[in-house]
Phi, psi and omega in degrees: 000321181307305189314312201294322175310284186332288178321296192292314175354286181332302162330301201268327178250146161278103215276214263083012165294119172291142190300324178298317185250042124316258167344293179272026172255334205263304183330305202282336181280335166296348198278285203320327187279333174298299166335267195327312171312298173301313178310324192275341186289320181260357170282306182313289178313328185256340145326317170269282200296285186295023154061018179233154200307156153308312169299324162283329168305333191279322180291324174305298189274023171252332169310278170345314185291285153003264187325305196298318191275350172283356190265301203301300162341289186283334187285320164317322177269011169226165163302015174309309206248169203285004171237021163082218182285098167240010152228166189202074180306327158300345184280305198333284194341297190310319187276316163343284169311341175221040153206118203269001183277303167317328173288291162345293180281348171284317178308301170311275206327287188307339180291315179284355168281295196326291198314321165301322182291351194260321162268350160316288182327307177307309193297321178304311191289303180268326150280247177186181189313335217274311185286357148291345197260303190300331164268333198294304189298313179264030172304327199286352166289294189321315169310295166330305181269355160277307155015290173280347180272334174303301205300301175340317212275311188224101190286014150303337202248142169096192174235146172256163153297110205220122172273118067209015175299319202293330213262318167303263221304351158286291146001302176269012190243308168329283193329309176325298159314337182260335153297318189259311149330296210303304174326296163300007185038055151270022187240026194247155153287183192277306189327296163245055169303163163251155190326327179292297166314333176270332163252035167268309187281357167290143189239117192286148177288342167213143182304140175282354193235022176214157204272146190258159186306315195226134192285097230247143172255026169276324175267031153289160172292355175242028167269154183279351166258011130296321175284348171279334183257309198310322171274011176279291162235171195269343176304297205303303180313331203234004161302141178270129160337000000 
């Protein structure tokens, strides 16, 4: 469904690209759509097996980042590598420092990259990777309608409706939507669900693979209102400790 989006994307804006660099723009997303993938795949393993909270994982790739971007950074300013000068940190400051509406929006944007990450992450931890992959993917419908509600406002701004792109890419965002239903057995009654499928559509009162932040002693086990609800159902009983 994704491809089908591309493709008419493609359709639709008018390129001056030579097909080798073409080819190696399709390369680099594909290499990049691999990254992402291995990444949501090791969110998952250290979220279950290696026992760690969301939040610190998120705090972890954020470290990772850094680090990576203090090597990266400096190397980008200079003429060492063969495509020359593609950063200038002293100019960021600089425009930082005398335009407070930029500042303003690196502050929104960064606060709201967190806040995506931390539910991503959250989502990963109470469902799994693949429904972390399946919302992360329909961001790109929500893109798609501001895109076209701009353009509609300012035709400077946004993408318009063009026939006959618009309709593949409608097209492709239904499959999409229609693909993750599917997937979520929201097209099954509860009756012929199958167990897997009923508790993947369930939402637990605590993540199974993460420890909760603050320890309540009511939900110890010799407390009484443990001892009151447990033998009543066995869900209360399979919270982990």
């Amino acid at each position: 469904s994704l491809g089908i989006v591309g493709w008419a994307g493609s359709g639709l804006s008018a390129t001056t690209s030579t097909p080798e660099e073409f080819a190696i723009g399709v390369g680099l997303i594909l290499v990049g759509q691999v990254v992402c993938a291995t990444q949501y795949v090791v969110e998952e393993f250290l979220l279950g097996d290696a026992d760690c909270s969301p939040t610190l994982l998120v705090g972890l790739e954020g470290m990772w980042g850094c680090l990576f971007m203090s090597v990266v950074l400096p190397l980008l300013q200079t003429h060492a590598l063969p495509f020359g000068v593609y950063e200038n940190t002293g100019e960021t400051f600089f425009m930082l420092e005398h335009s407070w509406i930029l500042t303003g929006m690196v502050v929104l944007v960064t606060c709201s990259i967190f806040v995506y990450n931390i539910c991503g992450v959250t989502i990963t931890s109470i469902a799994s990777a693949v429904h972390h992959t399946f919302l992360d993917a329909s961001r790109t419908i929500l893109i798609w309608v501001v895109a076209v509600a701009l353009h509609s406002v300012d035709p400077s701004y946004g993408e318009g409706l063009v026939y006959p792109w618009s309709l593949v890419q409608l097209g492709g965002f239904v499959m999409l939507v229609v693909g993750e239903s599917i997937y979520a057995g929201l097209h099954l009654s509860k009756d012929t669900r199958s167990p897997t499928v009923s508790a993947s559509m369930a939402v637990p009162l605590m993540s199974p693979v993460s420890k909760p932040l603050v320890s309540s002693p009511m939900m110890a086990a010799s407390s009484p209102l443990m001892r009151f609800v447990q033998p009543e159902t066995d869900f209360v009983s399979s919270i982990p400790m």
